[in-house]
C-alpha positions in Angstrom: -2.9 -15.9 -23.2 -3.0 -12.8 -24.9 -3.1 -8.8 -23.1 -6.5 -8.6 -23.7 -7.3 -11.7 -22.0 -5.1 -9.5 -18.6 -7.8 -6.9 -18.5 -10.2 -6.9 -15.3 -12.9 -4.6 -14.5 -12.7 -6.4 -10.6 -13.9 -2.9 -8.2 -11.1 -1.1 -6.0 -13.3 -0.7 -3.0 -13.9 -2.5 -0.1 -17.5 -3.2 1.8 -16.7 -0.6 4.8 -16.9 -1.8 8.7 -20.1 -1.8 10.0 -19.5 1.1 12.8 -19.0 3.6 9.8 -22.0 2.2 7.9 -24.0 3.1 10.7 -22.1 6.8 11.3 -22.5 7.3 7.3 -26.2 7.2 8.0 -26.4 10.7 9.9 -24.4 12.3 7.0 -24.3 13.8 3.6 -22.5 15.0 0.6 -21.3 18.3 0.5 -18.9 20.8 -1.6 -15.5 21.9 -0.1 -14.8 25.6 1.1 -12.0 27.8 0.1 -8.7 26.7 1.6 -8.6 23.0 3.2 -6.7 21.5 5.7 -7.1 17.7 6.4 -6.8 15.8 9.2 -6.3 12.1 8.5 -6.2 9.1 10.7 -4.9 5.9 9.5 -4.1 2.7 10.7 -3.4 1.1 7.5 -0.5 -1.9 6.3 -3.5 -4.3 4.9 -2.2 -8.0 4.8 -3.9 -10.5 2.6 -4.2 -14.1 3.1 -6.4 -16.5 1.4 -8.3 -13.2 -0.1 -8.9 -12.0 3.5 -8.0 -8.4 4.7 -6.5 -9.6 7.8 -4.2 -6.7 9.7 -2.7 -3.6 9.9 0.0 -1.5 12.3 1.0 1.9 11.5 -0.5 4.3 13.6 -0.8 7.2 11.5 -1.7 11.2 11.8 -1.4 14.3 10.0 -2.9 17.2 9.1 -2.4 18.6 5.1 -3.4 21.4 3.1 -4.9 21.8 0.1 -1.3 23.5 -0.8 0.6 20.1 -0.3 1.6 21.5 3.0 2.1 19.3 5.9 1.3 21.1 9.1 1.9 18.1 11.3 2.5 14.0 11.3 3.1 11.4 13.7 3.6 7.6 12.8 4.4 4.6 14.6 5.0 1.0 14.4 6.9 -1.3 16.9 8.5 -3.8 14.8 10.0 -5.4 17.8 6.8 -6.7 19.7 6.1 -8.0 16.0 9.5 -9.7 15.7 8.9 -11.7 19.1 5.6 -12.6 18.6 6.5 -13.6 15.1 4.2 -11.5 13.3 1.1 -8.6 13.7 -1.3 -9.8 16.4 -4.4 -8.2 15.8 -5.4 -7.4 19.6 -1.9 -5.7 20.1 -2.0 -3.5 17.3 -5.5 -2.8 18.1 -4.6 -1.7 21.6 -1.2 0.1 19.9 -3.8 2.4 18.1 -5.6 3.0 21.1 -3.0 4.3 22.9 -1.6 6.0 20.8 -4.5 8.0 18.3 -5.7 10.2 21.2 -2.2 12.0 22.1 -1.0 11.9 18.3 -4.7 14.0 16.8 -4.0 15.8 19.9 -0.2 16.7 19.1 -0.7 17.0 15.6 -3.7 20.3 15.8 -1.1 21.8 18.4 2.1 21.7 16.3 0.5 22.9 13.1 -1.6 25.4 15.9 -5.0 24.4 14.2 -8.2 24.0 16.4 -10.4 20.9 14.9 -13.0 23.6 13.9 -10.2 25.0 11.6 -10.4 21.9 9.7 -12.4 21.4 6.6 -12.4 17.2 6.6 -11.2 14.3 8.3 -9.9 11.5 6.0 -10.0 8.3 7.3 -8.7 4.3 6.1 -11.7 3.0 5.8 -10.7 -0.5 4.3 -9.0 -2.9 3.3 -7.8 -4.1 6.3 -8.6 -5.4 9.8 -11.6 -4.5 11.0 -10.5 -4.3 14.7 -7.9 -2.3 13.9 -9.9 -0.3 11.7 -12.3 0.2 14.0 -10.3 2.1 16.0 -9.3 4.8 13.6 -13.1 5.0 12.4 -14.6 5.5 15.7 -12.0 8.5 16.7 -12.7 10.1 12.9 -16.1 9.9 13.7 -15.9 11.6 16.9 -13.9 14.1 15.9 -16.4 15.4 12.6 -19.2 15.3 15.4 -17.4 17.5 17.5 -16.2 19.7 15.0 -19.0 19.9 12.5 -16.9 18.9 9.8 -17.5 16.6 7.0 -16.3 12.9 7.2 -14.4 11.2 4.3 -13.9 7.8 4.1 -10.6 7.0 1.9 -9.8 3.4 0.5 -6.2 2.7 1.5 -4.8 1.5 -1.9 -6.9 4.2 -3.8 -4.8 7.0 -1.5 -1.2 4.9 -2.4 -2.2 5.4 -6.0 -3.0 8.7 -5.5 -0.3 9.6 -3.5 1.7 10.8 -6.9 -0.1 13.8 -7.0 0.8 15.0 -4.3 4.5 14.3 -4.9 4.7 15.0 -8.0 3.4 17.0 -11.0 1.5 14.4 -12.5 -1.4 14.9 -14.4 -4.2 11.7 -14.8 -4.7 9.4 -16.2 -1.0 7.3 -15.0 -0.5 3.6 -15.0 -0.4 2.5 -11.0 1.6 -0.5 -9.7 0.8 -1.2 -5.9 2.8 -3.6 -4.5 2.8 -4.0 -0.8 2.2 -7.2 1.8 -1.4 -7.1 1.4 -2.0 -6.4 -2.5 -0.4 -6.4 -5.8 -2.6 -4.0 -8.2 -1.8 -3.0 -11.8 -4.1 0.0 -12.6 -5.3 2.9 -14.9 -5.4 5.4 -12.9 -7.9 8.2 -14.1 -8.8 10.3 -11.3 -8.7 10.6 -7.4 -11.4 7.6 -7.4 -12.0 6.6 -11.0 -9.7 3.4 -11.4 -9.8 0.6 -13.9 -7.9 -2.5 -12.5 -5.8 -4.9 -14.9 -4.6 -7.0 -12.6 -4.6 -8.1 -8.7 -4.0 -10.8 -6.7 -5.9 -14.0 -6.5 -3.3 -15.4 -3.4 -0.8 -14.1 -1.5 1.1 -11.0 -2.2 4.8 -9.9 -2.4 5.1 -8.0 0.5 3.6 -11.5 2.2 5.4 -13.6 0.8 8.7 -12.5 1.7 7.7 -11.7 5.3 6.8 -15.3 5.9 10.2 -16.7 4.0 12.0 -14.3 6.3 10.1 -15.2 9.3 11.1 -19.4 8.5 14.3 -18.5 8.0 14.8 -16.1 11.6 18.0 -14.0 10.7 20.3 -14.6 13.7 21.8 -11.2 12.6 20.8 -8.2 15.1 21.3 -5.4 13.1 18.3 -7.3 11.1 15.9 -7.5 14.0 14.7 -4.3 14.1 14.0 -4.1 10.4 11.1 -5.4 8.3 11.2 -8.9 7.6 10.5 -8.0 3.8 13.7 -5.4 4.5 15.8 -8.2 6.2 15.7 -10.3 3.1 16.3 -6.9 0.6 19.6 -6.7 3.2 21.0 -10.2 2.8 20.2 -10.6 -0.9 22.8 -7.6 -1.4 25.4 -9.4 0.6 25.0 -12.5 -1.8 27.3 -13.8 -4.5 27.5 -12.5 -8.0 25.3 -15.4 -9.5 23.6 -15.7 -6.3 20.1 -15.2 -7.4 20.3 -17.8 -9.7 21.5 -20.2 -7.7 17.3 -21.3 -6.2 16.0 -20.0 -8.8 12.6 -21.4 -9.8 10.8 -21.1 -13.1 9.3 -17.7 -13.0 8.0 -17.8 -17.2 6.2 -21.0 -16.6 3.9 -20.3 -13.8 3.3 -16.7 -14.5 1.6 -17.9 -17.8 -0.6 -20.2 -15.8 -3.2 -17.2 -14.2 -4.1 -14.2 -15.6 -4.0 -12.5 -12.3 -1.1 -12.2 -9.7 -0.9 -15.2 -7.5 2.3 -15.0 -4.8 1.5 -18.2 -3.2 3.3 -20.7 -5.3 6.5 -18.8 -5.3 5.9 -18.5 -1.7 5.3 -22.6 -1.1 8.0 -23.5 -3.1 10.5 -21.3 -1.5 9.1 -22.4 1.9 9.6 -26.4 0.8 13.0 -25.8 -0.4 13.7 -24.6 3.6 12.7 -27.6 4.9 14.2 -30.1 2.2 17.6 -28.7 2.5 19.6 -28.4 5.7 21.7 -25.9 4.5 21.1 -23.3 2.5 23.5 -20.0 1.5 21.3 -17.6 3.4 22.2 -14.9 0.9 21.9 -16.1 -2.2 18.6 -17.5 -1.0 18.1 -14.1 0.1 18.6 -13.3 -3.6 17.0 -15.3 -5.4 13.3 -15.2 -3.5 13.6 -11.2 -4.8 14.7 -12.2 -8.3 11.7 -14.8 -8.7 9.4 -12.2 -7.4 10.5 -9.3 -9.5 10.4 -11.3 -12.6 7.4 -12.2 -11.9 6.3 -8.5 -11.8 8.0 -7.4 -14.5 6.3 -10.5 -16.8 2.8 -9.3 -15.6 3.5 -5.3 -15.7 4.9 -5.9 -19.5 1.7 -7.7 -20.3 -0.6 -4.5 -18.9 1.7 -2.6 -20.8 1.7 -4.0 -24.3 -2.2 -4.4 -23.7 -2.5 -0.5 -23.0 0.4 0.2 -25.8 -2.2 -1.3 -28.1 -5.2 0.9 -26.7 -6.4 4.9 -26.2 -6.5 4.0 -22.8 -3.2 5.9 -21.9 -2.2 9.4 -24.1 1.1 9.4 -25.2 2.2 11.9 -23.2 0.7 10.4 -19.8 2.8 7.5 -20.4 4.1 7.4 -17.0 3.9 4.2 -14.4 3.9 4.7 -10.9 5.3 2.4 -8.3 4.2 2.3 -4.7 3.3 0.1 -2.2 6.2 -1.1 0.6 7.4 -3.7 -1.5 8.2 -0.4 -4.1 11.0 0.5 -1.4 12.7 -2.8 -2.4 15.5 -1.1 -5.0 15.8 -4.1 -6.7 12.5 -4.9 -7.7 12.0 -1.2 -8.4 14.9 -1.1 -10.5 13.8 -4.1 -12.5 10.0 -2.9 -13.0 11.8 0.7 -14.0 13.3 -1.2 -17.0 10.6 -3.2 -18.5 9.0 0.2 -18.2 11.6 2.4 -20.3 11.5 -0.9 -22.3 7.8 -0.2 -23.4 7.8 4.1 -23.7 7.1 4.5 -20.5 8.7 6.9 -17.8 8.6 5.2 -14.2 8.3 7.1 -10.8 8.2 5.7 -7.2 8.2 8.0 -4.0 10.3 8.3 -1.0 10.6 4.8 1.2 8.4 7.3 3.6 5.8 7.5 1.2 5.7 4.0 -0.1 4.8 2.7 3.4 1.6 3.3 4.7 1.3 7.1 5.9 -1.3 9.5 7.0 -0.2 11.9 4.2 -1.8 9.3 1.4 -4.8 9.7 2.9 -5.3 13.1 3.9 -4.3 13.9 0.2 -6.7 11.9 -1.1 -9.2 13.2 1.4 -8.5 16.1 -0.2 -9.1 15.8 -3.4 -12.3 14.1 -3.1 -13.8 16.6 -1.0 -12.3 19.0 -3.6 -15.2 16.7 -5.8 -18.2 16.9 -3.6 -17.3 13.5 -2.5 -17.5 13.5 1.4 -19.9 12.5 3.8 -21.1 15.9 6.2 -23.0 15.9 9.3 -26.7 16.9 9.4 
């Protein structure tokens, strides 16, 4: 396999739900005015399985300015009803955004003392992810630019964790993006708020995914660990493992990542899952361990292959030869350290944002609401 062979030209967006197809209909493109403020609505953690979009659970809003202010934000999750029902039920998270979006816009215009006809935009997740969930956040965006005359801006939910650097950060395009999270893995030239050239994604599974479900088998007795994120639960117990203790199930990582030119999370995922049930006991730790050692050298083999490939073209200047890391899984310090090195190994700088940021958030996507309405790129009522 050679770096060439790595590059993908597969499209970043979605097919939007059907209830903003038909909204999109009564609306046009439009430049942005003098100074901008944002209000975004999101309801975006997309899980993948078997190539599906299947879920999402942050509740998510906030109101930005073009002047990387945030006037306002409200977010919220409850990990708990997900740790008893063993996982996101779509119809609970669907009613969680519904009770929830109204009294969050609603808090968010009267902190940052805004009425919604001071707003230039609302941004709002417009995929991938659950369409019942999505639906909920589209249908309050699209009442809200109805109401207030205001142009409506549908944002793709990993184009706005790309993205997000900008807004953090003094970068300039175009930037290498890695977006990890438990619905995607994305290697990506990133040339502009929604210009992207993929190199990689995932054919199966994810990391995020994968070591939700390992943690999910495994059901941490600990209660300090409940309240965490499964993915966070095994980050935890790996550090409490033995020095050698993520080689102790290790599996081999060069062999299989040779075998597809994309990312594919569920074989690391299976065999993980089959050495649970074949062993009766297992050190919980170093298990812990070595599930985020396989799946950051895994990473690190397929970012070092992008790399090389754009090492060898014009693709990337040399002074824009920066990587940035998002995504939840980029909140795992491990694998972040590890993708950091083959990155400094290769001339390039790394940067990740704040654990806050590499969740999902509303700020992502009012920023990136933003800038494309800075572009003319919107969608404005008649």
């Amino acid at each position: 396999m050679t770096c060439e062979e790595c590059r993908s030209q597969a499209a970043l967006w979605d097919t939007t739900s059907r209830i903003m197809d038909s909204a999109y209909a009564k609306w046009f493109h439009c430049v942005a005015t003098f100074q901008i403020y944002i209000a975004s609505i999101t309801k975006a953690l997309s899980l993948s399985w078997a190539l599906k979009p299947v879920s999402c659970d942050d509740t998510a809003v906030c109101i930005l300015n073009s002047n990387k202010k945030i006037l306002s934000s409200r977010r919220y999750a409850n990990r708990e009803i997900q740790k008893r029902l063993g996982g996101i039920c779509p119809a609970t998270v669907a009613d969680q955004h519904r009770s929830y979006i109204d009294l969050f816009v609603d808090e968010c215009l009267n902190e940052s003392r805004l009425r919604l006809c001071n707003l230039d935009g609302i941004a709002v997740t417009t995929g991938p992810g659950l369409v019942i969930s999505l639906r909920v956040g589209a249908e309050k965006a699209v009442a809200l630019a109805r109401k207030g005359c205001i142009p409506l801006i549908p944002v793709h939910h990993m184009q706005a964790h790309a993205t997000i650097a900008t807004l953090i950060k003094p970068i300039s395009y175009p930037y290498v993006s890695v977006l990890i999270s438990g619905g995607h893995s994305i290697i990506a030239v990133t040339n502009g708020p929604d210009n992207f050239e993929v190199l990689l994604t995932s054919t199966s599974g994810s990391p995020g995914e994968c070591m939700d479900k390992i943690s999910r088998v495994l059901n941490f007795e600990d209660p300090e660990l409940h309240a965490l994120h499964p993915g966070a639960a095994v980050e935890v117990l790996a550090s409490r493992s033995s020095v050698d203790g993520c080689k102790r199930y290790s599996i081999d990582v060069e062999r299989f990542s040779k075998m597809d030119l994309h990312f594919n999370f569920s074989w690391i995922k299976s065999t993980y899952l089959n050495m649970i049930s074949k062993r009766p006991t297992l050190n919980v730790p170093d298990f812990c361990a070595s599930v985020q050692h396989s799946i950051a050298q895994y990473l690190v083999k397929k970012l070092d292959c992008c790399l090389q490939y754009l090492n060898s073209s014009d693709k990337i200047p040399p002074r824009n030869r920066l990587v940035f890391i998002s995504g939840g899984v980029a909140s795992n310090k491990y694998i972040l350290a590890k993708l950091d090195d083959v990155c400094e190994s290769l001339g390039y700088s790394s940067c990740s944002p704040s654990k806050f940021y590499c969740c999902d958030n509303a700020e992502m996507i009012a920023w990136n609401g933003i800038q494309l309405l800075e572009k003319g790129q919107v969608i404005c009522r008649l």
